[in-house]
N, C-alpha and C positions, 0 to 999 in steps of 0.2 A: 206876473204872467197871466195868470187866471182874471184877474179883475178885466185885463185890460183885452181879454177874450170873450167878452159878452156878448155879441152879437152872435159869436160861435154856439157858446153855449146854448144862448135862444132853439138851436133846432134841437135839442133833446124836448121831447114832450113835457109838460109839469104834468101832465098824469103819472107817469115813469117816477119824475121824484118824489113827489107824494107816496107813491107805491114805497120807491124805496125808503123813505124815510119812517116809513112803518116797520122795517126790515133789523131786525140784529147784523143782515149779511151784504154787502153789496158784489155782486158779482159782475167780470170782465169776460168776454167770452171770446176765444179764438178763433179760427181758421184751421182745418185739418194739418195737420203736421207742419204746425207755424206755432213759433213762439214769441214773434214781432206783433208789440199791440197793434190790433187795426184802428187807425183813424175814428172810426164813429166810439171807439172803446174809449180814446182819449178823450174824445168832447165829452162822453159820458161823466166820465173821472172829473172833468174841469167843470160840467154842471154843479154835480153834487159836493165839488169845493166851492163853488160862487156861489150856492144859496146855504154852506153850512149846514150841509145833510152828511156830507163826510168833513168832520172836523179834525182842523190839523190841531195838535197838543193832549190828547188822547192819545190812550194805549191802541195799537191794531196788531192785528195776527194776519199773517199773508197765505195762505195756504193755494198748491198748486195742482189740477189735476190733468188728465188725459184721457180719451176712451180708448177702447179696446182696440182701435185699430195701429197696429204696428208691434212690434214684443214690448217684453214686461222692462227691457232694460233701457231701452231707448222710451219709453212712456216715462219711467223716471227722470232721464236727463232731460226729456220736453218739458215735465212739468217743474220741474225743478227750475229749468228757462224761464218760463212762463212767468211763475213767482217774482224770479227776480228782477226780470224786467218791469214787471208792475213795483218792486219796490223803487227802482231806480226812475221812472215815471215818477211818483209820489215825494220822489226828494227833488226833482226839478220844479216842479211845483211848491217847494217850499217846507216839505216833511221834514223835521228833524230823524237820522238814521236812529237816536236813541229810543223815539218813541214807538219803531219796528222792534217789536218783542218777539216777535219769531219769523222764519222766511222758511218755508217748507216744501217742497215735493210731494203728492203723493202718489203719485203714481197712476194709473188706469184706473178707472172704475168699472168694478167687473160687471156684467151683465149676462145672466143667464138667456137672455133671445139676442141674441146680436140682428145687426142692423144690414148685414152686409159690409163693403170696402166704404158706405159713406157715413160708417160709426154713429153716434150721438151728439147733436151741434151743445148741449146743455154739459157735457162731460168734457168738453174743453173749455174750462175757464178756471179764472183765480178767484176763489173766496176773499174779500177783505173784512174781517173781522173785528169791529170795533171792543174798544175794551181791556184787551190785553188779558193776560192772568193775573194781575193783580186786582182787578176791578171783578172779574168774572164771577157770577153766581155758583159755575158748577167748579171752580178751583179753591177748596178748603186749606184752611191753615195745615201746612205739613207735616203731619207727628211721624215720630219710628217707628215702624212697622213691626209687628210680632212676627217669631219665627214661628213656622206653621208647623206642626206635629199631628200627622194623620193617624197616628198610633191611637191617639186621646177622641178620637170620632169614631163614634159606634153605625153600625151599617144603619144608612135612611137617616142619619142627623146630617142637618147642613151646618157649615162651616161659615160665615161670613168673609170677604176676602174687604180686609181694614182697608180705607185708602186706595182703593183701585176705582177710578172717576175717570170720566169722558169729557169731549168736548159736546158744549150744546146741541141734540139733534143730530147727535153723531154718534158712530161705535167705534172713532178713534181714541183711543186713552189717552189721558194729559200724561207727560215725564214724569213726573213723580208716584206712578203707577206701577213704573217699572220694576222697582226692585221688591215689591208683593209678587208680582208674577214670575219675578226671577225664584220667590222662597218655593214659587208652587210648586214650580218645575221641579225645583232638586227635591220637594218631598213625596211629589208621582217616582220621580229616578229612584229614590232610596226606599219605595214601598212598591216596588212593581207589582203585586198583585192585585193592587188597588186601581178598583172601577169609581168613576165618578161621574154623576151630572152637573155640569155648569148652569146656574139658573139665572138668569138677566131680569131685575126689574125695575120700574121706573116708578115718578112719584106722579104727584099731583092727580087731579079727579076728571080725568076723562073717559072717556065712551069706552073706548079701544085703545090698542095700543098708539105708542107715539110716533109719531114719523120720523126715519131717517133720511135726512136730505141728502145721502150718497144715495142711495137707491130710490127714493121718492116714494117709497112703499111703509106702510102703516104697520114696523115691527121694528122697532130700536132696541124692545128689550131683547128681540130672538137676537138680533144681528150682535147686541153687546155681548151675548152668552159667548155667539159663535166665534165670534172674533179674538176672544180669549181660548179657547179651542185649538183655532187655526193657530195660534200662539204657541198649544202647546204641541202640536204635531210637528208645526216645521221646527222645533225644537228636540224630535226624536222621541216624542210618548206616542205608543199605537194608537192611532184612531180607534181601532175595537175598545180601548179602554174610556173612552171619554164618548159623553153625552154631552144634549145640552138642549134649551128650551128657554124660551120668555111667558114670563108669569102677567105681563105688560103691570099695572097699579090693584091687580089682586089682591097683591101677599101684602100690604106694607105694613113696617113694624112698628109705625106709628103716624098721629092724626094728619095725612097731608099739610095741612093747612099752618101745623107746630113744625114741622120737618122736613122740608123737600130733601134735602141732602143726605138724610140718614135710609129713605128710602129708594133714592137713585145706588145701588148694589150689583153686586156681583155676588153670589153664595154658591158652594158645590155642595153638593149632598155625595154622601157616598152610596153605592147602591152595592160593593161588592169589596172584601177586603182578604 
């Protein structure tokens, strides 16, 4: 189908694919309160399969989002739309479904200035994520998780949290993240007196902090701290008890260049017990 669409594909720019083929991320973009791909989004999609800039036989991740315009529940079900129809595009064209290792919602992307009723045109699109979790840099081999004992942390030590890892450029956590932050939770519950700062940092040697492509703002490590945070509030720990803060490639606990992965963290410090 794609081969024999060539002359279509012609009107995507080869500046665009070039762009994107420098890209980890290819992005599809919507229509306000539409989950139906727009036409120029398919020719898009059907370039960067005819020139092999998105290749079928690799691992991808589908991620789906929405701006802030409309509630928090119905932004779920759009982007959650959104995803799947770009999965179901990509199997027309020839995707095997095995090689979609994930299909996801995420829902709205918040934004502290809003734009008005005509939201953000960048915050309505699908992420296609080449790679999958099995090929991923920031997806380590899965060990068991220790259980967490705040009793054994003396006020102002930080605590490392094992195994709690992000998507690239993101303050979303990979699944297997989960059940470290489920240990955190029950041992904030089972020591309620206990204050803590969340401290977010990242690796490698840059300037400044990293950018988060949800916000397009230059704090991935503030945003990972918070995000774990937000985790444990809507989970019933007081906000008054919990801090948080990004150290951005500060603190790392060892030489970038030998370990990106053991410096990409999450650590609490306690400040109060």
């Amino acid at each position: 189908m794609v081969k024999t669409a060539f002359c279509l594909c012609l009107l995507i720019l080869p500046s665009y694919l070039f762009a994107q083929a420098r890209q980890d991320t290819i992005s599809a973009y919507f229509d306000l309160g539409i989950s139906a791909i727009k036409k120029s989004e398919q020719l898009k999609i059907d370039s960067l399969v005819y020139y092999d800039i998105l290749q079928f036989g690799t691992k991808l991740r589908i991620i789906g989002y929405a701006d802030y315009v409309g509630s928090e529940e119905a932004n779920v079900e759009l982007s959650e739309a959104r995803a799947n129809n770009i999965k179901s595009y990509l199997i027309s064209l020839g995707m095997s479904d095995q090689d979609i290792e994930m299909v996801i919602g995420k829902g709205e992307v918040k934004r502290d200035v809003p734009n008005g009723n005509a939201g953000y045109r960048k915050d309505r699109r699908v992420d296609i994520v080449p790679g999958g979790f099995q090929h991923s840099p920031d997806t380590p081999k899965k060990t068991p998780a220790k259980t967490i004992d705040l009793s054994k942390v003396k006020k102002n030590e930080t605590l490392r949290l094992e195994n709690v890892y992000f998507e690239g450029g993101s303050h979303y956590w990979l699944k297997q993240s989960i059940p470290v932050l489920e240990q955190l939770l029950a041992a904030l519950q089972q020591h309620p007196t206990v204050r803590i700062r969340i401290e977010g940092h990242i690796c490698c040697d840059r300037p400044r902090d990293g950018i988060d492509f949800e916000t397009g703002e230059f704090e991935l490590s503030t945003q990972r701290a918070k995000a774990v945070r937000d985790y444990l509030v809507k989970n019933g720990i007081a906000i008054t008890r919990l801090e948080y803060h990004g150290f951005a490639r500060t603190r790392p606990l060892r030489d970038p260049a030998e370990d990106q992965m053991m410096n990409r963290r999450v650590e609490i410090r306690i400040l109060d017990k």
